[in-house]
RODRENGU-279729 format. One record per residue: y, z, x of N, C-alpha, C, CB in turn; residue in three letters; residue number from 1. Coordinates in Angstrom, 1 decimal. Atoms other than C-alpha are relative to their C-alpha. Glycine has a CB too. Layout:
BEGIN
{{Y Z X} {Y Z X} {Y Z X} {Y Z X} ALA NUM}
...
! end
This chain:
BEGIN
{{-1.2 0.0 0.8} {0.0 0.0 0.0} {1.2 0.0 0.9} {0.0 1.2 -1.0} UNK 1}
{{-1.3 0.1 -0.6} {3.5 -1.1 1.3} {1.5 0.6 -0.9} {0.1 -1.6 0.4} UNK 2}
{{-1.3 -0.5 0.5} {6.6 0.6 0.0} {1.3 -0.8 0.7} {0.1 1.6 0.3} UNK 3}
{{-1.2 1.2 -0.4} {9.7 -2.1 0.2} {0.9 0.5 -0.5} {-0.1 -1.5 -0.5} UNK 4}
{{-1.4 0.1 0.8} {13.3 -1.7 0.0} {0.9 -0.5 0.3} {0.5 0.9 -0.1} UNK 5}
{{-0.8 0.9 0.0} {16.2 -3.4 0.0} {0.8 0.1 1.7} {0.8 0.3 -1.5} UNK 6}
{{-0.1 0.2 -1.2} {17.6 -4.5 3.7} {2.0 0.8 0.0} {-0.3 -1.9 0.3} UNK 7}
{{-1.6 -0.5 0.1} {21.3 -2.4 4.6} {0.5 -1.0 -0.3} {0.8 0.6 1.0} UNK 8}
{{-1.0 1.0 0.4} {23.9 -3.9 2.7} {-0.7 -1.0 -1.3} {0.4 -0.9 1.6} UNK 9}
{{0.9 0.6 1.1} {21.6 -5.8 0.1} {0.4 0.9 -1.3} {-1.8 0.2 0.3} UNK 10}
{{0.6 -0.7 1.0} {21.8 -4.6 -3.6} {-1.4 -0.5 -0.5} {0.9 0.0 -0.9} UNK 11}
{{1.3 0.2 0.6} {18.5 -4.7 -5.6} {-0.5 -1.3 -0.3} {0.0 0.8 -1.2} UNK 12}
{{0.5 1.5 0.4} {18.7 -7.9 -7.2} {0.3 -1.0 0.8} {0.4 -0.5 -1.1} UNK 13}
{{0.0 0.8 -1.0} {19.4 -9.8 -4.4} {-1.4 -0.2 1.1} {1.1 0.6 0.7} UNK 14}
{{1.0 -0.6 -0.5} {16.3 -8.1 -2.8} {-1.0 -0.4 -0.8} {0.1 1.4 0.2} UNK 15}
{{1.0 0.8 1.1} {14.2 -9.0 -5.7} {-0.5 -1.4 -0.1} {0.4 0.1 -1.1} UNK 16}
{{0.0 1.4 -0.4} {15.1 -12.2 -5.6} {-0.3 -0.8 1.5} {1.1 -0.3 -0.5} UNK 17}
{{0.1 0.9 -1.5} {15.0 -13.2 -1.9} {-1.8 0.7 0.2} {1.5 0.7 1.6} UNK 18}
{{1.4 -0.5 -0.2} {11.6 -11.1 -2.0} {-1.2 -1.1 -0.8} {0.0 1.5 -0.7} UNK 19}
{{0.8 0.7 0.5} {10.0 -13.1 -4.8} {0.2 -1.6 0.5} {0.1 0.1 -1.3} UNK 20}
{{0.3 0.8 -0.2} {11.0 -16.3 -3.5} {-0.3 0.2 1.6} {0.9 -0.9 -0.6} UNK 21}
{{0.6 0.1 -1.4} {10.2 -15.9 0.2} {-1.4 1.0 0.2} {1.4 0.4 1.0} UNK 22}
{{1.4 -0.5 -0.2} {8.0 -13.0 1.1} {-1.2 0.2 -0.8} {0.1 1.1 0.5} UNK 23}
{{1.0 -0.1 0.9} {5.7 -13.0 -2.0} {-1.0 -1.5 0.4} {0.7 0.1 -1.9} UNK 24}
{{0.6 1.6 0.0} {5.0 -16.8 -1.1} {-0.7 -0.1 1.5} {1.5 -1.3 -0.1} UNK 25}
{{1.0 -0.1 -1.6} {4.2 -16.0 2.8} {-1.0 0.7 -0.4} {0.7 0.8 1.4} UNK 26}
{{1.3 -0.5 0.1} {1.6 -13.7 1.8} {-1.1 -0.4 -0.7} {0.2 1.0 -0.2} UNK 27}
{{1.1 0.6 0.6} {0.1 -15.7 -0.8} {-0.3 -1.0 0.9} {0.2 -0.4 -1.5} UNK 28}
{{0.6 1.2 -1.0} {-0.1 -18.5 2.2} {-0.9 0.5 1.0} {1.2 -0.8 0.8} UNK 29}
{{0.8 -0.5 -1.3} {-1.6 -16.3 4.6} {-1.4 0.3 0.1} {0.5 1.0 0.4} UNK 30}
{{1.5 -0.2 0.2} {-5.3 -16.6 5.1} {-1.0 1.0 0.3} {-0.5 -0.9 0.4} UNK 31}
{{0.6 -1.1 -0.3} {-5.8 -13.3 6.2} {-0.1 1.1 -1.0} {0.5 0.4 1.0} UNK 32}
{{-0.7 -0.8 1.3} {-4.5 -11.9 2.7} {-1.0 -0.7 -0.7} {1.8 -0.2 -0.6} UNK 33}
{{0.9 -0.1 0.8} {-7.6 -11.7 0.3} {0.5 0.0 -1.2} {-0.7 1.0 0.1} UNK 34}
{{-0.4 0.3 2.0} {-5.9 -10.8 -2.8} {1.5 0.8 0.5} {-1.4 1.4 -1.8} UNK 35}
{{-1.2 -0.8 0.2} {-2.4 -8.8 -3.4} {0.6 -0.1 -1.8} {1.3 -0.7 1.1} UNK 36}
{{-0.4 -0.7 1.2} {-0.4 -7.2 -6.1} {1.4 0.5 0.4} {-1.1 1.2 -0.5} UNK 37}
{{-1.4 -0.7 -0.2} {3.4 -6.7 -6.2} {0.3 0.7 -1.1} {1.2 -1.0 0.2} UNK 38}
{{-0.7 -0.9 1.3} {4.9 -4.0 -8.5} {1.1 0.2 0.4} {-0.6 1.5 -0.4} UNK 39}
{{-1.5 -0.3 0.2} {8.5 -4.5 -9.1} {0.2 1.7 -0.4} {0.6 -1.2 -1.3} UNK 40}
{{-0.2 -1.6 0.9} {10.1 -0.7 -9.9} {1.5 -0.7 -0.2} {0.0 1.9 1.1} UNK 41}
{{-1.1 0.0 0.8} {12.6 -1.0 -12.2} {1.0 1.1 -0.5} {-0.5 -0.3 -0.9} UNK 42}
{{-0.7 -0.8 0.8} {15.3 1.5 -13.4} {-0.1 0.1 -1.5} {1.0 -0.3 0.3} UNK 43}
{{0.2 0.4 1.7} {14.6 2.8 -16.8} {1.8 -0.1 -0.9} {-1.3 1.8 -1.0} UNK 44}
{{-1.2 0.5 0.3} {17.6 1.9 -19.4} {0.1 1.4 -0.7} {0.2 -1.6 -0.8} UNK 45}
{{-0.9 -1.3 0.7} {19.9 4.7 -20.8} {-1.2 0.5 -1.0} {1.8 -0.5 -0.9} UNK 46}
{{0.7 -0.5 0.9} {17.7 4.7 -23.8} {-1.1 1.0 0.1} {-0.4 -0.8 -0.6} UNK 47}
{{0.7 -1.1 -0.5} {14.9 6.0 -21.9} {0.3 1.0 0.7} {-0.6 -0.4 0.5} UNK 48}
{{-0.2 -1.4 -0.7} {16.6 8.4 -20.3} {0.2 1.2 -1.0} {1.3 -0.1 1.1} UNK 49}
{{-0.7 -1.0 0.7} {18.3 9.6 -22.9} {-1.8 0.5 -0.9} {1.7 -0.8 -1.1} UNK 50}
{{1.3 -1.1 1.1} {14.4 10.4 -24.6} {-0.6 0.3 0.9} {-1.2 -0.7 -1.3} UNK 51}
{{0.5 -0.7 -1.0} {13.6 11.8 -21.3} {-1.0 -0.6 0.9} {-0.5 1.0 -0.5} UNK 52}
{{0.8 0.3 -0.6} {11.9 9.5 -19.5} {0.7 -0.4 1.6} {-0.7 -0.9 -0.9} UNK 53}
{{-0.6 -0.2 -1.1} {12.2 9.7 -15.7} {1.6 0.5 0.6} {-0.4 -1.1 0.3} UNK 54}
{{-1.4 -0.2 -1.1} {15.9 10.2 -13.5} {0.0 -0.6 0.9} {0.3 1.2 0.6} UNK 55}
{{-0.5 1.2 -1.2} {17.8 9.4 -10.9} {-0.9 0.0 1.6} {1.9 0.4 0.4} UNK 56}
{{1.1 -0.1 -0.5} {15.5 8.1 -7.9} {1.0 -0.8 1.3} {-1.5 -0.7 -1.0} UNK 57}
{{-0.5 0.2 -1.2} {17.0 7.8 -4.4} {-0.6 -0.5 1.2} {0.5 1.0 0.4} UNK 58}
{{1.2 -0.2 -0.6} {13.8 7.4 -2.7} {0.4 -1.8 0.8} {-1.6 0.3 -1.4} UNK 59}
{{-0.4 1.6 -0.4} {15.2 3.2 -2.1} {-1.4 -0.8 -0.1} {0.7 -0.2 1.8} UNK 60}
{{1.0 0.8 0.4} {11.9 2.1 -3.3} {0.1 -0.9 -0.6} {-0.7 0.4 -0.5} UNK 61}
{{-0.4 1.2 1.4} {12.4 -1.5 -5.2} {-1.5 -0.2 0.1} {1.2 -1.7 0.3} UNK 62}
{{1.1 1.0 0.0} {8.5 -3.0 -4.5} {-1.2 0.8 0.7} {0.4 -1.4 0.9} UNK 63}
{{1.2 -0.8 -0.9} {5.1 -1.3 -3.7} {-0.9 -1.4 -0.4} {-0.7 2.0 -0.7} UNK 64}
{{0.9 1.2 -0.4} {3.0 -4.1 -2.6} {-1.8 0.6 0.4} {1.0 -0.8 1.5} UNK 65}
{{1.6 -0.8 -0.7} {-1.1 -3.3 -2.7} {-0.7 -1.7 0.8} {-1.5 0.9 -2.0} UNK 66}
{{0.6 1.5 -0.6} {-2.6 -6.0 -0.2} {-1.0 0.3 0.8} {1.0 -1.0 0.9} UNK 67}
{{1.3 -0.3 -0.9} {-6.3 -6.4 1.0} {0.4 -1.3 1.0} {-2.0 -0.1 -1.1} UNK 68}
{{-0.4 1.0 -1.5} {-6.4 -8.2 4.3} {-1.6 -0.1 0.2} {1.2 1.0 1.9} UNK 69}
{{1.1 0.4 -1.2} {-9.5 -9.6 6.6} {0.2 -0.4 1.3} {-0.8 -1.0 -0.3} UNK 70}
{{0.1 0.3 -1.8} {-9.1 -9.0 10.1} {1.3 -0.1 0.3} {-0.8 -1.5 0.7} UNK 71}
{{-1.7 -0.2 -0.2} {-5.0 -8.3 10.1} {0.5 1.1 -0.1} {0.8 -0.7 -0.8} UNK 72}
{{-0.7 -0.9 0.0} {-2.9 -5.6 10.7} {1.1 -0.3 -0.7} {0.1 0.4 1.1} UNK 73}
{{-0.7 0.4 1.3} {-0.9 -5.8 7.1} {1.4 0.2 0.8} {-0.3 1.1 -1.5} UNK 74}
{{-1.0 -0.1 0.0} {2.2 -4.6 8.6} {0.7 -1.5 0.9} {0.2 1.4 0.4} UNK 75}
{{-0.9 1.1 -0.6} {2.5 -7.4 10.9} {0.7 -1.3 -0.7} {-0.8 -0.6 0.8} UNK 76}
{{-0.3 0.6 0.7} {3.3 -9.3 8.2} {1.0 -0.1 -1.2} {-0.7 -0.1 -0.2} UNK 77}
{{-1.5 -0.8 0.6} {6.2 -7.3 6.7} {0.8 -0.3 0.9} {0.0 1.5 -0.1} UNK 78}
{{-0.9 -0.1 -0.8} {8.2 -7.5 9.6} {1.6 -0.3 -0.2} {-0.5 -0.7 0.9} UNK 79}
{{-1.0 0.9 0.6} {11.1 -9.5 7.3} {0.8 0.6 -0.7} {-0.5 -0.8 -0.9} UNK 80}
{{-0.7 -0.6 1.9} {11.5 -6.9 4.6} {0.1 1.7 0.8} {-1.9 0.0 -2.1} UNK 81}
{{-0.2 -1.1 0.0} {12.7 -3.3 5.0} {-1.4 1.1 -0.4} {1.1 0.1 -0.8} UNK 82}
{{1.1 -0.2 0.0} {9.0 -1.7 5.5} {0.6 2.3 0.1} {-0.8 -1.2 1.6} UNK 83}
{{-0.2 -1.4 0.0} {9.9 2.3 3.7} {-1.5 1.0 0.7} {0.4 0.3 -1.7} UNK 84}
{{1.6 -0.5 -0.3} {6.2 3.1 4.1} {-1.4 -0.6 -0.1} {-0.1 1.0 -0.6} UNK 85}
{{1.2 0.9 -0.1} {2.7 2.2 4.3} {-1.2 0.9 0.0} {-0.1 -1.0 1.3} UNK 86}
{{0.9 -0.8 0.3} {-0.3 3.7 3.1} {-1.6 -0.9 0.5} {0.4 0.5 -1.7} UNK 87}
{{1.1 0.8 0.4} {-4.1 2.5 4.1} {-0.8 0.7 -1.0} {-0.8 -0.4 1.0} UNK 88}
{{0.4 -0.9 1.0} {-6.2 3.4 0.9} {-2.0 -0.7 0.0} {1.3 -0.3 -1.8} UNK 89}
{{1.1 0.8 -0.2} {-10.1 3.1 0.9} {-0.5 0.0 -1.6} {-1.2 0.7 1.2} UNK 90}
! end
């Protein structure tokens, strides 16, 4: 699991966007990348807040990326994107 956030100076949707069209597309090209899974995080809208669902989240998380590899060291392949953290999960 990769935790992505937005590059200094970037807001979110800039980040979103330069993410889905570039690094979502290198990793689906890369033949060392088995499968993957991007989960956008979203901010919930007033409404939800206001019925209590989550707060404010500073953490600069936009994208947790889950990616199986064969024979690669995943991060080398982040190198592009603002790499918050990285988890291996068995």
């Amino acid at each position: 699991m990769i935790l992505i956030g937005a590059n200094t100076g970037q807001i979110s949707e800039d980040f979103k966007s330069a993410y889905l069209d570039s690094h979502s597309k290198k990793l689906a090209a890369n033949n060392y990348v088995k499968e993957y899974v991007t989960n956008g995080i979203t901010e919930p809208t007033q409404e939800m807040m206001d019925a209590g669902w989550g707060g404010a989240d500073d953490s600069g998380i936009l994208v947790i990326d889950e990616v199986w590899t064969d024979g690669i060291d995943v991060l080398s392949i982040y190198r592009d994107v603002n790499v918050i953290g990285a988890y291996e999960c068995n």
